[in-house]
TORRO-868189 format. One record per residue: residue in one letter; x, y, z of N, C-alpha, C in turn. Coordinates in steps of 0.02 Angstrom, whole numbers, plus 32768, in hexadecimal, padded with zeros to 4 digits. Last residue first. Example, Ala and Ser with C-alpha at 12.3 -4.5 7.8 and 13.67 -1.06 7.14 Angstrom:
S82827F90816282AC7FCB816582858002818A A82947EE4818682677F1F818682947F5B8186 
***
This chain:
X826F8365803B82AB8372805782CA831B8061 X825B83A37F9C822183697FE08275836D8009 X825983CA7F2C822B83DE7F49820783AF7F80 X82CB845A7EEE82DF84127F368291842C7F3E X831284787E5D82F7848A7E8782E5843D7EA6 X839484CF7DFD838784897E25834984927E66 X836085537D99838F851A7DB8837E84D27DD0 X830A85897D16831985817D67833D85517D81 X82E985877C9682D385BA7CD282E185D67D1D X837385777C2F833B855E7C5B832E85937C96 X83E885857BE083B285B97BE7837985A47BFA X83F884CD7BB8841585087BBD83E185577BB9 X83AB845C7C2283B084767BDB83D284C27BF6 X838584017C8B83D584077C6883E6842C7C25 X836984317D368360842E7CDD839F842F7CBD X834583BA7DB4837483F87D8C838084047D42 X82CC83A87E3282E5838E7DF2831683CA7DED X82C783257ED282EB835E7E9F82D7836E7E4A X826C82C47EEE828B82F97F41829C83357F03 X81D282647ED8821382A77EB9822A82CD7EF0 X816F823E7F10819E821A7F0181D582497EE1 X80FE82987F02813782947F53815D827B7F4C X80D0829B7EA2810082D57E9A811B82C07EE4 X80DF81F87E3C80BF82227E6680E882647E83 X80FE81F97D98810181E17DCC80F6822D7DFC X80F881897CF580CC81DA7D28810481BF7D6B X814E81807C5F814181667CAC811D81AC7CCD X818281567BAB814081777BE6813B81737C29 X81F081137B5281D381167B9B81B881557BAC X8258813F7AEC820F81407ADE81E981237B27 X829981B17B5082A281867B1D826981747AFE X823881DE7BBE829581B17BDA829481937B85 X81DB82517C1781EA82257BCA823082167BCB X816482727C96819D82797C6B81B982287C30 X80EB82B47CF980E482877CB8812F828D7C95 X80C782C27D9380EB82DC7D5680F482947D33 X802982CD7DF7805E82A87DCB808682D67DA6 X7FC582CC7E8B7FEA82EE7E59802382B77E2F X7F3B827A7EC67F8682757ECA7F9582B17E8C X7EAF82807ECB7EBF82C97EFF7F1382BB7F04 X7E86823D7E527E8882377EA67EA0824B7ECF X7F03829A7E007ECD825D7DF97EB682447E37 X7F4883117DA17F3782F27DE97F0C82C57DDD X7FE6832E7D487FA183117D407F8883097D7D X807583717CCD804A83667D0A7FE7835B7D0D X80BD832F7C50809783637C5D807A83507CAF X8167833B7C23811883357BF580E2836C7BFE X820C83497C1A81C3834A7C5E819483547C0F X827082C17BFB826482F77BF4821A83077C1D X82F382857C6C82BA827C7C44829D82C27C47 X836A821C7CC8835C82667CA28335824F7C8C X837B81F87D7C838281F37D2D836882247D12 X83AB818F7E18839581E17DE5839481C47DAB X835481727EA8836D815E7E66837181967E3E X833F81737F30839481847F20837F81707EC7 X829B81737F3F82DA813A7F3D831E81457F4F X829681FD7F1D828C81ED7F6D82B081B07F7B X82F4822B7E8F82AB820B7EBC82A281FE7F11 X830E82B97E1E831882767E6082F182667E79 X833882D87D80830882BA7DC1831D828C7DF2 X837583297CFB837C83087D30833282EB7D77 X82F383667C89830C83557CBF832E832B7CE9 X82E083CA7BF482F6837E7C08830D83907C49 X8249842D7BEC827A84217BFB828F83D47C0C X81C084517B9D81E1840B7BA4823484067BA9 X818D84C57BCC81C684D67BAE81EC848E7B84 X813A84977C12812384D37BDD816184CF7BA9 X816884517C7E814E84167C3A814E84497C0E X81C584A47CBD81D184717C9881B484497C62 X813684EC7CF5816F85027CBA81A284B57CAA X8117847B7D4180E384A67CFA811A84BB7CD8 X818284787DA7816084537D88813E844B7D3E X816884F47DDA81BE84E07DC281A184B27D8F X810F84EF7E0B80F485287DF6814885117DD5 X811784A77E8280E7847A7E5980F684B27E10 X814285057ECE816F84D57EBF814284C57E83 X80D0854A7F06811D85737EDD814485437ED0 X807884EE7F5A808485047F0580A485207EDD X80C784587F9080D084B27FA080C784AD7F36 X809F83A97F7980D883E47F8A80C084237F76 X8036833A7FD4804883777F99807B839F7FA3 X804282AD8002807582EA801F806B83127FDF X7FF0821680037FF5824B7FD17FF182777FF4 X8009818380717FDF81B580497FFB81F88030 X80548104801F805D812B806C8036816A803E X801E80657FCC805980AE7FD4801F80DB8005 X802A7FC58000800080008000802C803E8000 
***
């Protein structure tokens, strides 16, 4: 059973949107320790969970926004740095 749904702060979520606006490629970290890159899509809620939707190649994966501690864009003239959204 996953542990119930921690929304993160909307000035964060607000890092989020622009990434997909922009479909910035992201580094990501997970709450696991796992990282990897993929590009951001789009964000979605579905039963009061939030998602980011990102693209690894031809792979599609959502995943829930508590499961993300980091992302950092890797495109050049990106909006914004590295932003931390779960401690």
């Amino acid at each position: 059973m996953k542990p119930p749904y921690q929304p993160i702060r909307c000035d964060l979520y607000d890092y989020l949107e622009i990434a997909c606006l922009f479909g910035y490629r992201l580094q990501v970290e997970l709450a696991s320790g796992q990282t990897f890159e993929a590009k951001a899509l789009t964000t979605r809620v579905q039963g009061g969970e939030e998602f980011l939707t990102l693209q690894n190649g031809e792979a599609t994966r959502e995943y829930r926004l508590d499961a993300i501690t980091a992302i950092t864009p890797l495109d050049s003239g990106a909006r914004f740095g590295r932003v931390v959204l779960a401690p």
